[in-house]
VEXFI-489091 format. One record per residue: residue in one letter; x, y, z of N, C-alpha, C in turn; residue number from 1. Coordinates in steps of 0.001 Angstrom, whole numbers, plus 500000, padded with zeros to 6 digits. Layout:
<nodes>
 res   n_c1   n_c2   n_c3  ca_c1  ca_c2  ca_c3   c_c1   c_c2   c_c3   n
   A      X      Y      Z      X      Y      Z      X      Y      Z NUM
...
</nodes>
This chain:
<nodes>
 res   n_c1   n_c2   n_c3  ca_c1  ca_c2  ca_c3   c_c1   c_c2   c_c3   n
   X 500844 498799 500000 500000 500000 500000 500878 501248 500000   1
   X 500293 502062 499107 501703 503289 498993 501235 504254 500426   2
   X 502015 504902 500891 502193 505538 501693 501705 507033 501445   3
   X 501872 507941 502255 501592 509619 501670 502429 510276 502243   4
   X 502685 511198 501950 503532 512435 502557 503254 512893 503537   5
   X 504046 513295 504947 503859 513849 505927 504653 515157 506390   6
   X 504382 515473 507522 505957 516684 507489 506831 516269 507913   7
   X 508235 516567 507866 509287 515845 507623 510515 516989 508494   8
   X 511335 515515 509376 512238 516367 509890 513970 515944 509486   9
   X 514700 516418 509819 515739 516124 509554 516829 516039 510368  10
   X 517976 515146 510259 518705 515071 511026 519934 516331 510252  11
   X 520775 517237 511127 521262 518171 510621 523214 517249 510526  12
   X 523902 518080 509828 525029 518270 509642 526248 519115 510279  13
   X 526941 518397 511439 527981 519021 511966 528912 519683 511486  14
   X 529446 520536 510758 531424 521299 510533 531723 521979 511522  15
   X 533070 521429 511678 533868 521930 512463 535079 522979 511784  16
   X 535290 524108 511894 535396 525340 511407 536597 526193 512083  17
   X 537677 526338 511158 538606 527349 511993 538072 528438 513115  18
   X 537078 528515 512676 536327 529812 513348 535254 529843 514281  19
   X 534879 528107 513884 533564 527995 514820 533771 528180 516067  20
   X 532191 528322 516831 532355 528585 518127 531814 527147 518739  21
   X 530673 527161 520521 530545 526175 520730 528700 526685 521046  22
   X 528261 528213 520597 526888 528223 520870 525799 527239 520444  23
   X 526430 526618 519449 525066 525827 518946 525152 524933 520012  24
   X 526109 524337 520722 525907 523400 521947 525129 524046 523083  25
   X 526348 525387 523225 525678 525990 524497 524277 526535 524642  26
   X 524079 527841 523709 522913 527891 523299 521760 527261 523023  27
   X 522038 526554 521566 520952 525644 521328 520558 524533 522101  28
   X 521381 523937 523166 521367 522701 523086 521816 521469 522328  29
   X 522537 521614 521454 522386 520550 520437 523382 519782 520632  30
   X 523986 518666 520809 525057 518184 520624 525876 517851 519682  31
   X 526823 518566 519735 527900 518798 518463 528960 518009 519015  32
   X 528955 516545 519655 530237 515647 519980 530248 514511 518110  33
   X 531102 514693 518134 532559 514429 518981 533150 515840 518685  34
   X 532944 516966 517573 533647 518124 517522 534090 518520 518585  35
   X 535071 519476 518591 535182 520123 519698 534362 521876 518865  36
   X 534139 521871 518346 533492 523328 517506 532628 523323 516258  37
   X 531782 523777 516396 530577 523305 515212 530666 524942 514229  38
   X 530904 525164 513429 530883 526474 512966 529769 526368 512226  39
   X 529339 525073 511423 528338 525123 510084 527438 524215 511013  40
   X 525613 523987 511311 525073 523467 511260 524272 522978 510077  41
   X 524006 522394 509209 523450 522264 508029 522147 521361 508187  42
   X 520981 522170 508052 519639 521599 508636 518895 521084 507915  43
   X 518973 521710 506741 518647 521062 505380 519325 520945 504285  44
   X 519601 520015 503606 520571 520334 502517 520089 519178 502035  45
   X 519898 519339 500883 520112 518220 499409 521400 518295 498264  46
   X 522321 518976 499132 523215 518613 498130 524239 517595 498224  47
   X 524455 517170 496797 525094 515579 496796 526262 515499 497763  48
   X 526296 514383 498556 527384 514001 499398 527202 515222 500544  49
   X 526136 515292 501004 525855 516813 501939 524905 516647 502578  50
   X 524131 515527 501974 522316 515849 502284 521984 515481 503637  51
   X 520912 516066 504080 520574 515566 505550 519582 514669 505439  52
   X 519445 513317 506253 518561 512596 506027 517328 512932 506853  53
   X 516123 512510 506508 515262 512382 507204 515173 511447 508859  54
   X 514700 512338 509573 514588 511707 510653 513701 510987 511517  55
   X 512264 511282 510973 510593 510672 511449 510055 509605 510232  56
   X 509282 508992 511005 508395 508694 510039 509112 507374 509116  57
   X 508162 506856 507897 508262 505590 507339 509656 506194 506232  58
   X 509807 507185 506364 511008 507702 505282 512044 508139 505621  59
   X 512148 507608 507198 513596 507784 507943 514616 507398 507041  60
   X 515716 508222 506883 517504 508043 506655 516967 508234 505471  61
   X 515878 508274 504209 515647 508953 502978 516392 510302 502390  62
   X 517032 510285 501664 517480 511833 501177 516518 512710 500584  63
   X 517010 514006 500378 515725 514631 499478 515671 514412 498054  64
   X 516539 513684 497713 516579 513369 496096 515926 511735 496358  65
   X 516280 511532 497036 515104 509718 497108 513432 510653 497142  66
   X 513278 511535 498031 511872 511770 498558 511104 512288 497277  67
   X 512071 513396 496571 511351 513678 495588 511313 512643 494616  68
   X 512250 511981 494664 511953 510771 493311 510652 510086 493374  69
   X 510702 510021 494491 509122 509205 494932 507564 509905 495040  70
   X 508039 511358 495008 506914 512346 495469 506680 513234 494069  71
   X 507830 513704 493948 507983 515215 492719 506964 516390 493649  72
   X 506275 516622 492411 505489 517924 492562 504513 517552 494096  73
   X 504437 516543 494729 503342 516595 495387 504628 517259 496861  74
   X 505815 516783 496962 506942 517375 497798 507044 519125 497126  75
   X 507443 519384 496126 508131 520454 496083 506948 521681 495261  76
   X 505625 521266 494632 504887 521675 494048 505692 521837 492232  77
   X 503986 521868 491440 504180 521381 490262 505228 522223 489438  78
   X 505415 523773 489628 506121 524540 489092 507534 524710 489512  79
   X 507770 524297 490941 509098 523862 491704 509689 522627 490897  80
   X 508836 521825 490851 509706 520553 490243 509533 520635 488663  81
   X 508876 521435 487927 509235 521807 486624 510926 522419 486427  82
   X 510523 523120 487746 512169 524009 487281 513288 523383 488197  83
   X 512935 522396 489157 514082 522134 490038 514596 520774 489133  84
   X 513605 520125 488694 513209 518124 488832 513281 518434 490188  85
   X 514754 517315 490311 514912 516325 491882 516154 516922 492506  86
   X 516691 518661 492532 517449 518980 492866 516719 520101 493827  87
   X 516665 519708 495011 516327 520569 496169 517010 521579 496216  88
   X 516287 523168 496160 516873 524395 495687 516919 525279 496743  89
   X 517030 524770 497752 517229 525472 498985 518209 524883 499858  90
   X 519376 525513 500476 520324 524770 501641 519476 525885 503159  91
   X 519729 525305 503985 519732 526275 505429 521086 525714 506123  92
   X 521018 526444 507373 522437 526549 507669 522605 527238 509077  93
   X 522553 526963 510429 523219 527917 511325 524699 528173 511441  94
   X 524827 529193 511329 526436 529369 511457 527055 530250 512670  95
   X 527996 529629 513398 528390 530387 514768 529586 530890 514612  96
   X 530613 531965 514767 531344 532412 514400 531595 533031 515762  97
   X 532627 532371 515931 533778 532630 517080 534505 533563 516765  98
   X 535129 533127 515601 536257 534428 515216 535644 534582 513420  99
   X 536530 535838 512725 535634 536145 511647 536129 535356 510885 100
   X 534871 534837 509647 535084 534832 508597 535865 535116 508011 101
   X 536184 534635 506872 537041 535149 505550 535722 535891 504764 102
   X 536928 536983 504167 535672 537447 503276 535431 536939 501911 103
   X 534163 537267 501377 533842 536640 500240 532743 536611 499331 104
   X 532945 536462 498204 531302 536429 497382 531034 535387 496845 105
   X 529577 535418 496460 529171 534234 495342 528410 534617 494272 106
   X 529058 533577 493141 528370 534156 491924 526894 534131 491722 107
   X 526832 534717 490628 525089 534954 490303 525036 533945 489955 108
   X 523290 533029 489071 523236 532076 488089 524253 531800 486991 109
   X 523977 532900 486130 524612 533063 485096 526126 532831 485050 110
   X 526840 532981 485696 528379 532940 486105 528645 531723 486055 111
   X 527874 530747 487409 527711 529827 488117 527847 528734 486663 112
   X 526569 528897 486020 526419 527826 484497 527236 528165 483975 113
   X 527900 529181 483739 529104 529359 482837 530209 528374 482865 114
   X 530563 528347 484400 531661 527793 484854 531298 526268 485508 115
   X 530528 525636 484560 530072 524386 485137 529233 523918 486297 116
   X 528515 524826 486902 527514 524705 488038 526104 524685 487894 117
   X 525282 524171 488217 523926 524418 488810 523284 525724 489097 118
   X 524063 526294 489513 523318 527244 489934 524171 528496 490944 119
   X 523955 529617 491050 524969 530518 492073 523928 530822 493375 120
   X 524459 531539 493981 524079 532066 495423 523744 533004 495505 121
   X 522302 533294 496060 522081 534447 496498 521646 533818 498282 122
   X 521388 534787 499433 521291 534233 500621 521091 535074 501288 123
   X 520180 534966 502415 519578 535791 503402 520149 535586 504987 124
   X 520346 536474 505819 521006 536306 507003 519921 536761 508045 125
   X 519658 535605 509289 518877 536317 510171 519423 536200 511902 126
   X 519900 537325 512353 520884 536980 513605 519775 536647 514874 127
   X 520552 535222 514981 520089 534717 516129 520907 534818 517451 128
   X 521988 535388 517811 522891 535691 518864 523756 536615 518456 129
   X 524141 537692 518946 525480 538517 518782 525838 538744 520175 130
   X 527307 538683 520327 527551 538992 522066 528989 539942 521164 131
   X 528096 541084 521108 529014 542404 520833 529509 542635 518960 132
   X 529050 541637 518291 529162 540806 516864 528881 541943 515959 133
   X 529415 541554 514735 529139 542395 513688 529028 541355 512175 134
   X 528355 542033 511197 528432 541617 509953 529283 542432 508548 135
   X 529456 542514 507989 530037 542753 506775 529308 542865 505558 136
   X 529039 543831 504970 527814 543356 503855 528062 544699 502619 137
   X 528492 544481 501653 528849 545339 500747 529858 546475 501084 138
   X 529970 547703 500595 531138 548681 500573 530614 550010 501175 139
   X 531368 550426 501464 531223 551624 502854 531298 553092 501716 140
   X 531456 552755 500667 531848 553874 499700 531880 553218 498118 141
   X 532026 554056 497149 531721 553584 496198 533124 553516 495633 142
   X 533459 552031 495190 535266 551394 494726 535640 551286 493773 143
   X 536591 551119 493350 537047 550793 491682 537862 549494 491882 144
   X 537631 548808 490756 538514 547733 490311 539851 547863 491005 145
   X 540510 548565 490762 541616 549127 491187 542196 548981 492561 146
   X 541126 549902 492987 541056 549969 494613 540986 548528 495546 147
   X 539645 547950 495116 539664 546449 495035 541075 545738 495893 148
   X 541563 545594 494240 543345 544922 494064 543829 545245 494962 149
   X 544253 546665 494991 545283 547441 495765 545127 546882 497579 150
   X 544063 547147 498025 543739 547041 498900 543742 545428 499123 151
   X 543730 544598 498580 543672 543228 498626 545610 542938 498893 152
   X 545769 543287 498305 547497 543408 498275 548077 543899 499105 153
   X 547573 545030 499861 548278 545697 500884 547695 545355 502208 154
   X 546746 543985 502319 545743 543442 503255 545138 544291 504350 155
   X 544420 545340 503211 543342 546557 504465 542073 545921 503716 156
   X 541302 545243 503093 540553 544772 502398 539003 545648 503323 157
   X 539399 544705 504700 538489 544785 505556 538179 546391 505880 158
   X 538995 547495 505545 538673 548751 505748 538004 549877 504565 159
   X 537671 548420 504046 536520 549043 502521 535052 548399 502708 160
   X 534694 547711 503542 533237 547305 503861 532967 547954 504607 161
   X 531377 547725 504628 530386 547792 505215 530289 547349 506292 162
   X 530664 547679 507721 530661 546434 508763 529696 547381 509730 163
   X 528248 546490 510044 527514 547013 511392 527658 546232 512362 164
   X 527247 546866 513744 527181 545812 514462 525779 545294 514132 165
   X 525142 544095 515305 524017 543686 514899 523409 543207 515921 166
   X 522427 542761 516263 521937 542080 517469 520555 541180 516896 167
   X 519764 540168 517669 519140 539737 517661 518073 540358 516567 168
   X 517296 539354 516100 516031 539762 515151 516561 540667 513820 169
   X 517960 541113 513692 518395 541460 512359 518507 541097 511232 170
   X 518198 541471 510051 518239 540260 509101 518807 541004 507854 171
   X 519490 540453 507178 520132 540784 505676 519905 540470 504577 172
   X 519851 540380 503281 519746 539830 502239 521291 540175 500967 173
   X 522134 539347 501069 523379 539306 500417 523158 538433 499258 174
   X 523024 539799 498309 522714 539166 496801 524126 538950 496097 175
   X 523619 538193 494939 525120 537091 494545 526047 538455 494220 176
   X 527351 538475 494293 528414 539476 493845 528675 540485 494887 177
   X 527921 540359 496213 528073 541269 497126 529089 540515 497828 178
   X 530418 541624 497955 531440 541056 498946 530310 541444 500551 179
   X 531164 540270 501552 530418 540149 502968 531226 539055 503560 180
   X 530925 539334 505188 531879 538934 505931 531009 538644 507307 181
   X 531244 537016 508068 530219 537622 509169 531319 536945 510181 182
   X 531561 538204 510976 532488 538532 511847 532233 537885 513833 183
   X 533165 537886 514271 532875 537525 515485 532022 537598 515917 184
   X 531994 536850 517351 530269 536933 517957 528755 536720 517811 185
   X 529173 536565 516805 527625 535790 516153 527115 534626 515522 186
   X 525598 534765 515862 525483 533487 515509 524155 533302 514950 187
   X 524051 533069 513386 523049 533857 512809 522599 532239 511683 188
   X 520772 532630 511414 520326 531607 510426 520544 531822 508958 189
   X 521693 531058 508030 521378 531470 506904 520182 530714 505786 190
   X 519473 530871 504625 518684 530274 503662 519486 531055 502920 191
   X 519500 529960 501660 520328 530552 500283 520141 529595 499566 192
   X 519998 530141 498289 519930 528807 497141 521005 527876 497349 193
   X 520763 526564 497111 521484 525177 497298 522477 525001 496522 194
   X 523649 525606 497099 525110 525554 497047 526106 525926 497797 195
   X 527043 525450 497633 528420 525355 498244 529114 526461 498048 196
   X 529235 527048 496833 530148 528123 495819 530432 528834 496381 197
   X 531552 529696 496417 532280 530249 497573 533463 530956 497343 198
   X 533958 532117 496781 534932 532753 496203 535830 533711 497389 199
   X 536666 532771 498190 537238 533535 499175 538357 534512 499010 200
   X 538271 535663 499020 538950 536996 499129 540569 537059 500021 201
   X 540305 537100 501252 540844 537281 502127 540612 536827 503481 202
   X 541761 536110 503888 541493 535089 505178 542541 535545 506049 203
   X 542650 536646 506549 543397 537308 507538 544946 536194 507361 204
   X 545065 535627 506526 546711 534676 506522 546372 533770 507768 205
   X 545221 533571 508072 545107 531988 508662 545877 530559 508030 206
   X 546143 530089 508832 546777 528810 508485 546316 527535 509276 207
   X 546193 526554 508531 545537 524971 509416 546812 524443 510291 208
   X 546705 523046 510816 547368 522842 512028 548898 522196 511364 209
   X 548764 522342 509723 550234 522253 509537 550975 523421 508704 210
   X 550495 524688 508778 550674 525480 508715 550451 526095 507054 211
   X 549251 525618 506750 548720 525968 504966 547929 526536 505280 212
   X 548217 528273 504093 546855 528856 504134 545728 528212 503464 213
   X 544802 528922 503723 543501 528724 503359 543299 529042 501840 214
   X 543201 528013 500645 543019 528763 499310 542092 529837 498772 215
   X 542566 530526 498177 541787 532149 498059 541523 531983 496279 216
   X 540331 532607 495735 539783 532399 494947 539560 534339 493855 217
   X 540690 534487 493943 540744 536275 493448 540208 536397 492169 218
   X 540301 535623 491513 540031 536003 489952 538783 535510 489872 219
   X 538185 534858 490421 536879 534630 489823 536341 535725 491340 220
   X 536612 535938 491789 536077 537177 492761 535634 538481 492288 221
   X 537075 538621 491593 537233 539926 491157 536506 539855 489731 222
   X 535859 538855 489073 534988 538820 487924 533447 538741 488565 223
   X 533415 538596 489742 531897 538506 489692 531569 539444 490887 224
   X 532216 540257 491377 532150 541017 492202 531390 542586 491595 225
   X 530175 542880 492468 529512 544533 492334 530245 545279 492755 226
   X 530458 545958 492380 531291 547459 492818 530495 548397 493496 227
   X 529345 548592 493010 528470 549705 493539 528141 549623 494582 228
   X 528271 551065 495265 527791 551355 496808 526069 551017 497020 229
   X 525785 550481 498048 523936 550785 498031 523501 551487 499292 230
   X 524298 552281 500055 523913 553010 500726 524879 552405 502305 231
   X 524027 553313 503507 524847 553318 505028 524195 552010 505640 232
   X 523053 551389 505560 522933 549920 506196 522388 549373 505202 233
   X 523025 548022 505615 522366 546629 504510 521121 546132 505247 234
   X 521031 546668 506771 519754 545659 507082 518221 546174 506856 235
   X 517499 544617 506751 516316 545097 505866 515130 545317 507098 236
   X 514503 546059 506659 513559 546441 507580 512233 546099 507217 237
   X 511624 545675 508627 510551 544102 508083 510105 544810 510141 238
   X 508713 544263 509801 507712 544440 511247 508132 543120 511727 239
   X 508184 542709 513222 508150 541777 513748 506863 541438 515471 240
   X 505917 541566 514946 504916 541798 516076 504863 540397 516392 241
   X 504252 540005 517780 504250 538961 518445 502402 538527 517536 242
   X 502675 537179 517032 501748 536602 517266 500470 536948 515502 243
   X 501868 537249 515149 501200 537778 513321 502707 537270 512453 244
   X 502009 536995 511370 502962 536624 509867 503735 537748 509147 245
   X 504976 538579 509602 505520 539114 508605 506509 538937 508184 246
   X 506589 539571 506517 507408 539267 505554 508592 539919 505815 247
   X 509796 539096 505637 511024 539687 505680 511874 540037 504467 248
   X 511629 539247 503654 512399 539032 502584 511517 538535 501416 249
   X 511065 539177 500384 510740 538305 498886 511794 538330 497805 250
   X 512334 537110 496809 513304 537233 495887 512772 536031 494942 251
   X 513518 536858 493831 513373 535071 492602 513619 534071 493439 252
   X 514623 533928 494699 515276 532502 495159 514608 531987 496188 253
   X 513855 532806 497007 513184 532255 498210 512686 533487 498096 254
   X 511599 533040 499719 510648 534163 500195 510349 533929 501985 255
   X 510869 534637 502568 510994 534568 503943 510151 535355 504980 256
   X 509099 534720 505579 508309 535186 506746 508970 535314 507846 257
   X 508886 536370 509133 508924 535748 510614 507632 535566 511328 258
   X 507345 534412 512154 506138 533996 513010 507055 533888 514147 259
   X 506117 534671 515198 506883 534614 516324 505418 534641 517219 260
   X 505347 533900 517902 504115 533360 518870 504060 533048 519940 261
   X 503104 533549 521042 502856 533128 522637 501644 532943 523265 262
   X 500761 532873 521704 499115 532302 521850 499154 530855 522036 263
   X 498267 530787 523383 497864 529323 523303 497358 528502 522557 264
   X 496360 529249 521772 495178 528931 521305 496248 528124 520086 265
   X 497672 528728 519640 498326 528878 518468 497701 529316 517278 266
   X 498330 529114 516079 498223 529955 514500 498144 528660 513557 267
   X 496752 529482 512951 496306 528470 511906 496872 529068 510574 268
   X 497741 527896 509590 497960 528991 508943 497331 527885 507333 269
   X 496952 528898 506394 496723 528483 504962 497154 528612 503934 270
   X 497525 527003 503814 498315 526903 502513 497715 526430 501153 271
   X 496641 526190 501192 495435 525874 499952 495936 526472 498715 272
   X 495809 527779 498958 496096 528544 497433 497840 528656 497129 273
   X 498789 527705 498062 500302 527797 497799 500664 526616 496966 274
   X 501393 526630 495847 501766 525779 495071 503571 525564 495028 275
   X 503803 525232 496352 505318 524916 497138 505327 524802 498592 276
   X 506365 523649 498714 506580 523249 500050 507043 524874 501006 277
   X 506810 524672 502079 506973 525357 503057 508090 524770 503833 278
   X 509057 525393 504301 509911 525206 505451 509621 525970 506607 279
   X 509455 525348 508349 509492 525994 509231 511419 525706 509975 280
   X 511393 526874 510014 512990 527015 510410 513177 527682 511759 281
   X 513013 526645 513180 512924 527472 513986 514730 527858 514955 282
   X 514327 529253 514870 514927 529991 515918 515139 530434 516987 283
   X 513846 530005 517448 514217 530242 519082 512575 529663 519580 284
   X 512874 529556 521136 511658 528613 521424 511381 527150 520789 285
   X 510405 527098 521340 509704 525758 520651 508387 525661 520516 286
   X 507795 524712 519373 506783 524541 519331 505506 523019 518847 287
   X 504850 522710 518829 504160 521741 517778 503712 522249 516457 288
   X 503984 521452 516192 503944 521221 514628 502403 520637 514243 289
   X 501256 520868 513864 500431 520135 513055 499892 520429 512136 290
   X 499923 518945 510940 499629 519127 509670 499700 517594 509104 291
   X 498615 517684 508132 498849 516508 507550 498631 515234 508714 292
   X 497862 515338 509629 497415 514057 510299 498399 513950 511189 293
   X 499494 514803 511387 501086 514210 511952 500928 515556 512859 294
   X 501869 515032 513926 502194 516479 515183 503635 516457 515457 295
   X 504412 517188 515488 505672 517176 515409 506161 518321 516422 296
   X 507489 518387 517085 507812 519230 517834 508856 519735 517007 297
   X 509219 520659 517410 510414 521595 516503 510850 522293 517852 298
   X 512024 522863 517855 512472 523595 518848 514139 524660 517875 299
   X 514347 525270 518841 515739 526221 518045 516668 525584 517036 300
   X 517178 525865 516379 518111 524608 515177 517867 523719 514639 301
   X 516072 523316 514740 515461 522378 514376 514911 523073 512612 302
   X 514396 522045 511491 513536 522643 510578 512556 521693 510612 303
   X 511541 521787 510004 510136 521157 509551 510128 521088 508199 304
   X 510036 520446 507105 509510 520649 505601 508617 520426 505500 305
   X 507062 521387 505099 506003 520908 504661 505955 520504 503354 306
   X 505685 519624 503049 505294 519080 501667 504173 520029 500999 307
   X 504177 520607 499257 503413 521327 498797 502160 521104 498921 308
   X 501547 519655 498964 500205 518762 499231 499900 519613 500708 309
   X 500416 520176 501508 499590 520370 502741 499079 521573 502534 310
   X 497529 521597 503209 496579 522500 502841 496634 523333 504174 311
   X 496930 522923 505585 496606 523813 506512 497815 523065 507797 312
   X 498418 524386 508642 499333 523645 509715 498642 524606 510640 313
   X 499055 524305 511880 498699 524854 512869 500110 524424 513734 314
   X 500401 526224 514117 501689 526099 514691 501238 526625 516200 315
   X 501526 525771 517677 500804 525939 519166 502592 525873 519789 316
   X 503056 527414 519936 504063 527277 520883 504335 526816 522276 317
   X 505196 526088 522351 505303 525864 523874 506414 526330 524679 318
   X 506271 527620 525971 505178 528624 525378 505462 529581 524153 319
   X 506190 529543 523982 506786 530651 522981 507966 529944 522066 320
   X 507567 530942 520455 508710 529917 519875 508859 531623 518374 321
   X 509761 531285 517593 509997 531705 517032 510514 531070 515419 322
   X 509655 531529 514253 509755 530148 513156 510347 531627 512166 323
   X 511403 530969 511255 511246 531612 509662 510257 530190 508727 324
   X 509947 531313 508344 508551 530812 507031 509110 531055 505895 325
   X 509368 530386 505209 510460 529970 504163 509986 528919 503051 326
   X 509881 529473 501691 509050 528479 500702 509512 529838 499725 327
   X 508602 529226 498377 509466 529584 497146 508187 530281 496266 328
   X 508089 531470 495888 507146 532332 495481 507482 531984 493872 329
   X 505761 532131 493378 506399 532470 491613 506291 533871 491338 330
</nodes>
């Protein structure tokens, strides 16, 4: 007897990171043994040799390229899997950052296929901890090619961005070609189209434990890199009221809600007229999950995937929880 789709959780992905810290343990809770430092949590991912398996249900240890093989459009909806097939087009990601980053960009689409890829990066940042932290996000002034170089060479790189500080509930949107950097102290949710790609700039001359730098990626940097200034802050400004749906972010690549809740009664929410899966990506708190006949708990660093087939969830914090709403607009 065939089975049906339910909501679906996942088991996440440990890296351990020159830079990582140990909040996702401390903080979240989560256990990051045997690491001694988790820098990358990876909560969802379908990418090959990456993917997180499923963790509930009759489709435990399943990948998302098994699930959709078996599902298609009824997992990802009919116009998602027109344009995806069976390549899940979304990664998530907590990332804790002890010490900073290297800086860096990623290419657009177009670049990306050029040079043999799938697809490039665009990606949204939403800070879930800063203890004094800052981000990096485009140029503090408007640069030249030139300047660029020069400054790359004479390693002041870092005194041509954009760097704010940041705190809780902040959120960014770092479109492909924007140099960015996310600097000490923080510890923030990323969503970004499903890739790896990664054009590193400048890595303060870090070296691993036998003393090799870190490979740096200049020329394809310096080809896909924006120059143009876009003003004094990158962060986007979005309502966040207790206990209502607002939008943080809409793009060709995703489309990002915050729900943040301390009703008992909880939030009914409708997905009838949506033709794509939903991700709940929670950030803080916890909550139940129901949908689709199934009840599920979610808590901080946890995700949920609703399958496009679900018509209605009802999210009942316990007491309080905090979700990104995350799914794919046409």
């Amino acid at each position: 007897m065939e089975r049906g789709l339910y909501p679906l959780k996942f088991i996440p992905l440990m890296k351990k990171k020159v830079w990582g810290g140990t909040n996702i343990k401390d903080i979240l809770k989560i256990d990051i043994e045997p690491l001694e430092n988790c820098g990358e949590l990876w909560v969802l991912s379908g990418i090959e040799g990456e993917e997180t398996l499923v963790e509930n249900g009759f489709l435990k240890e399943a990948s998302l390229k098994e699930i959709i093989s078996m599902y298609s459009d009824e997992l990802l909806g009919e116009e998602n899997f027109e344009k995806f097939y069976d390549d899940f087009p979304l990664l998530l990601k907590i990332i804790d950052a002890e010490k900073n980053l290297s800086i860096q960009v990623h290419p657009d689409d177009n670049y990306a296929e050029a040079h043999g890829y799938a697809n490039g990066k665009n990606e949204m940042w939403y800070i879930m901890h800063s203890n004094q932290g800052s981000v990096s996000c485009g140029w503090n002034k408007k640069v030249t090619k030139a300047q660029v170089i020069n400054s790359i060479r004479d390693k002041n790189l870092p005194d041509l961005l954009l760097t704010e500080p940041v705190r809780e509930d902040d959120a960014f949107f770092v479109a492909a070609g924007t140099i960015h950097a996310i600097n000490s102290g923080v510890m923030l949710a990323e969503i970004q189209q499903s890739s790896d790609l990664t054009y590193r700039i400048y890595d303060y001359d870090r070296t691993d434990a036998e003393g090799n730098k870190r490979e740096l990626h200049l020329q394809q940097a310096i080809d896909v890199l924006d120059l143009s200034y876009a003003g004094d802050t990158a962060k986007i400004h979005y309502h966040n009221h207790l206990n209502h749906t607002h939008n943080i972010i809409d793009t060709p690549f995703f489309s990002t809600n915050i729900i943040n809740l301390d009703m008992q009664a909880g939030l009914r929410k409708d997905y009838s007229a949506l033709d794509s899966f939903v991700i709940y990506f929670c950030v803080g708190g916890k909550a139940q999950i129901q949908a689709l006949n199934t009840t599920l708990t979610i808590q901080a660093g946890q995700t949920i995937l609703l399958p496009a087939i679900t018509k209605e969830a009802i999210i009942v914090p316990t007491p309080q929880v905090k979700i990104l709403e995350c799914t794919i607009l046409d």
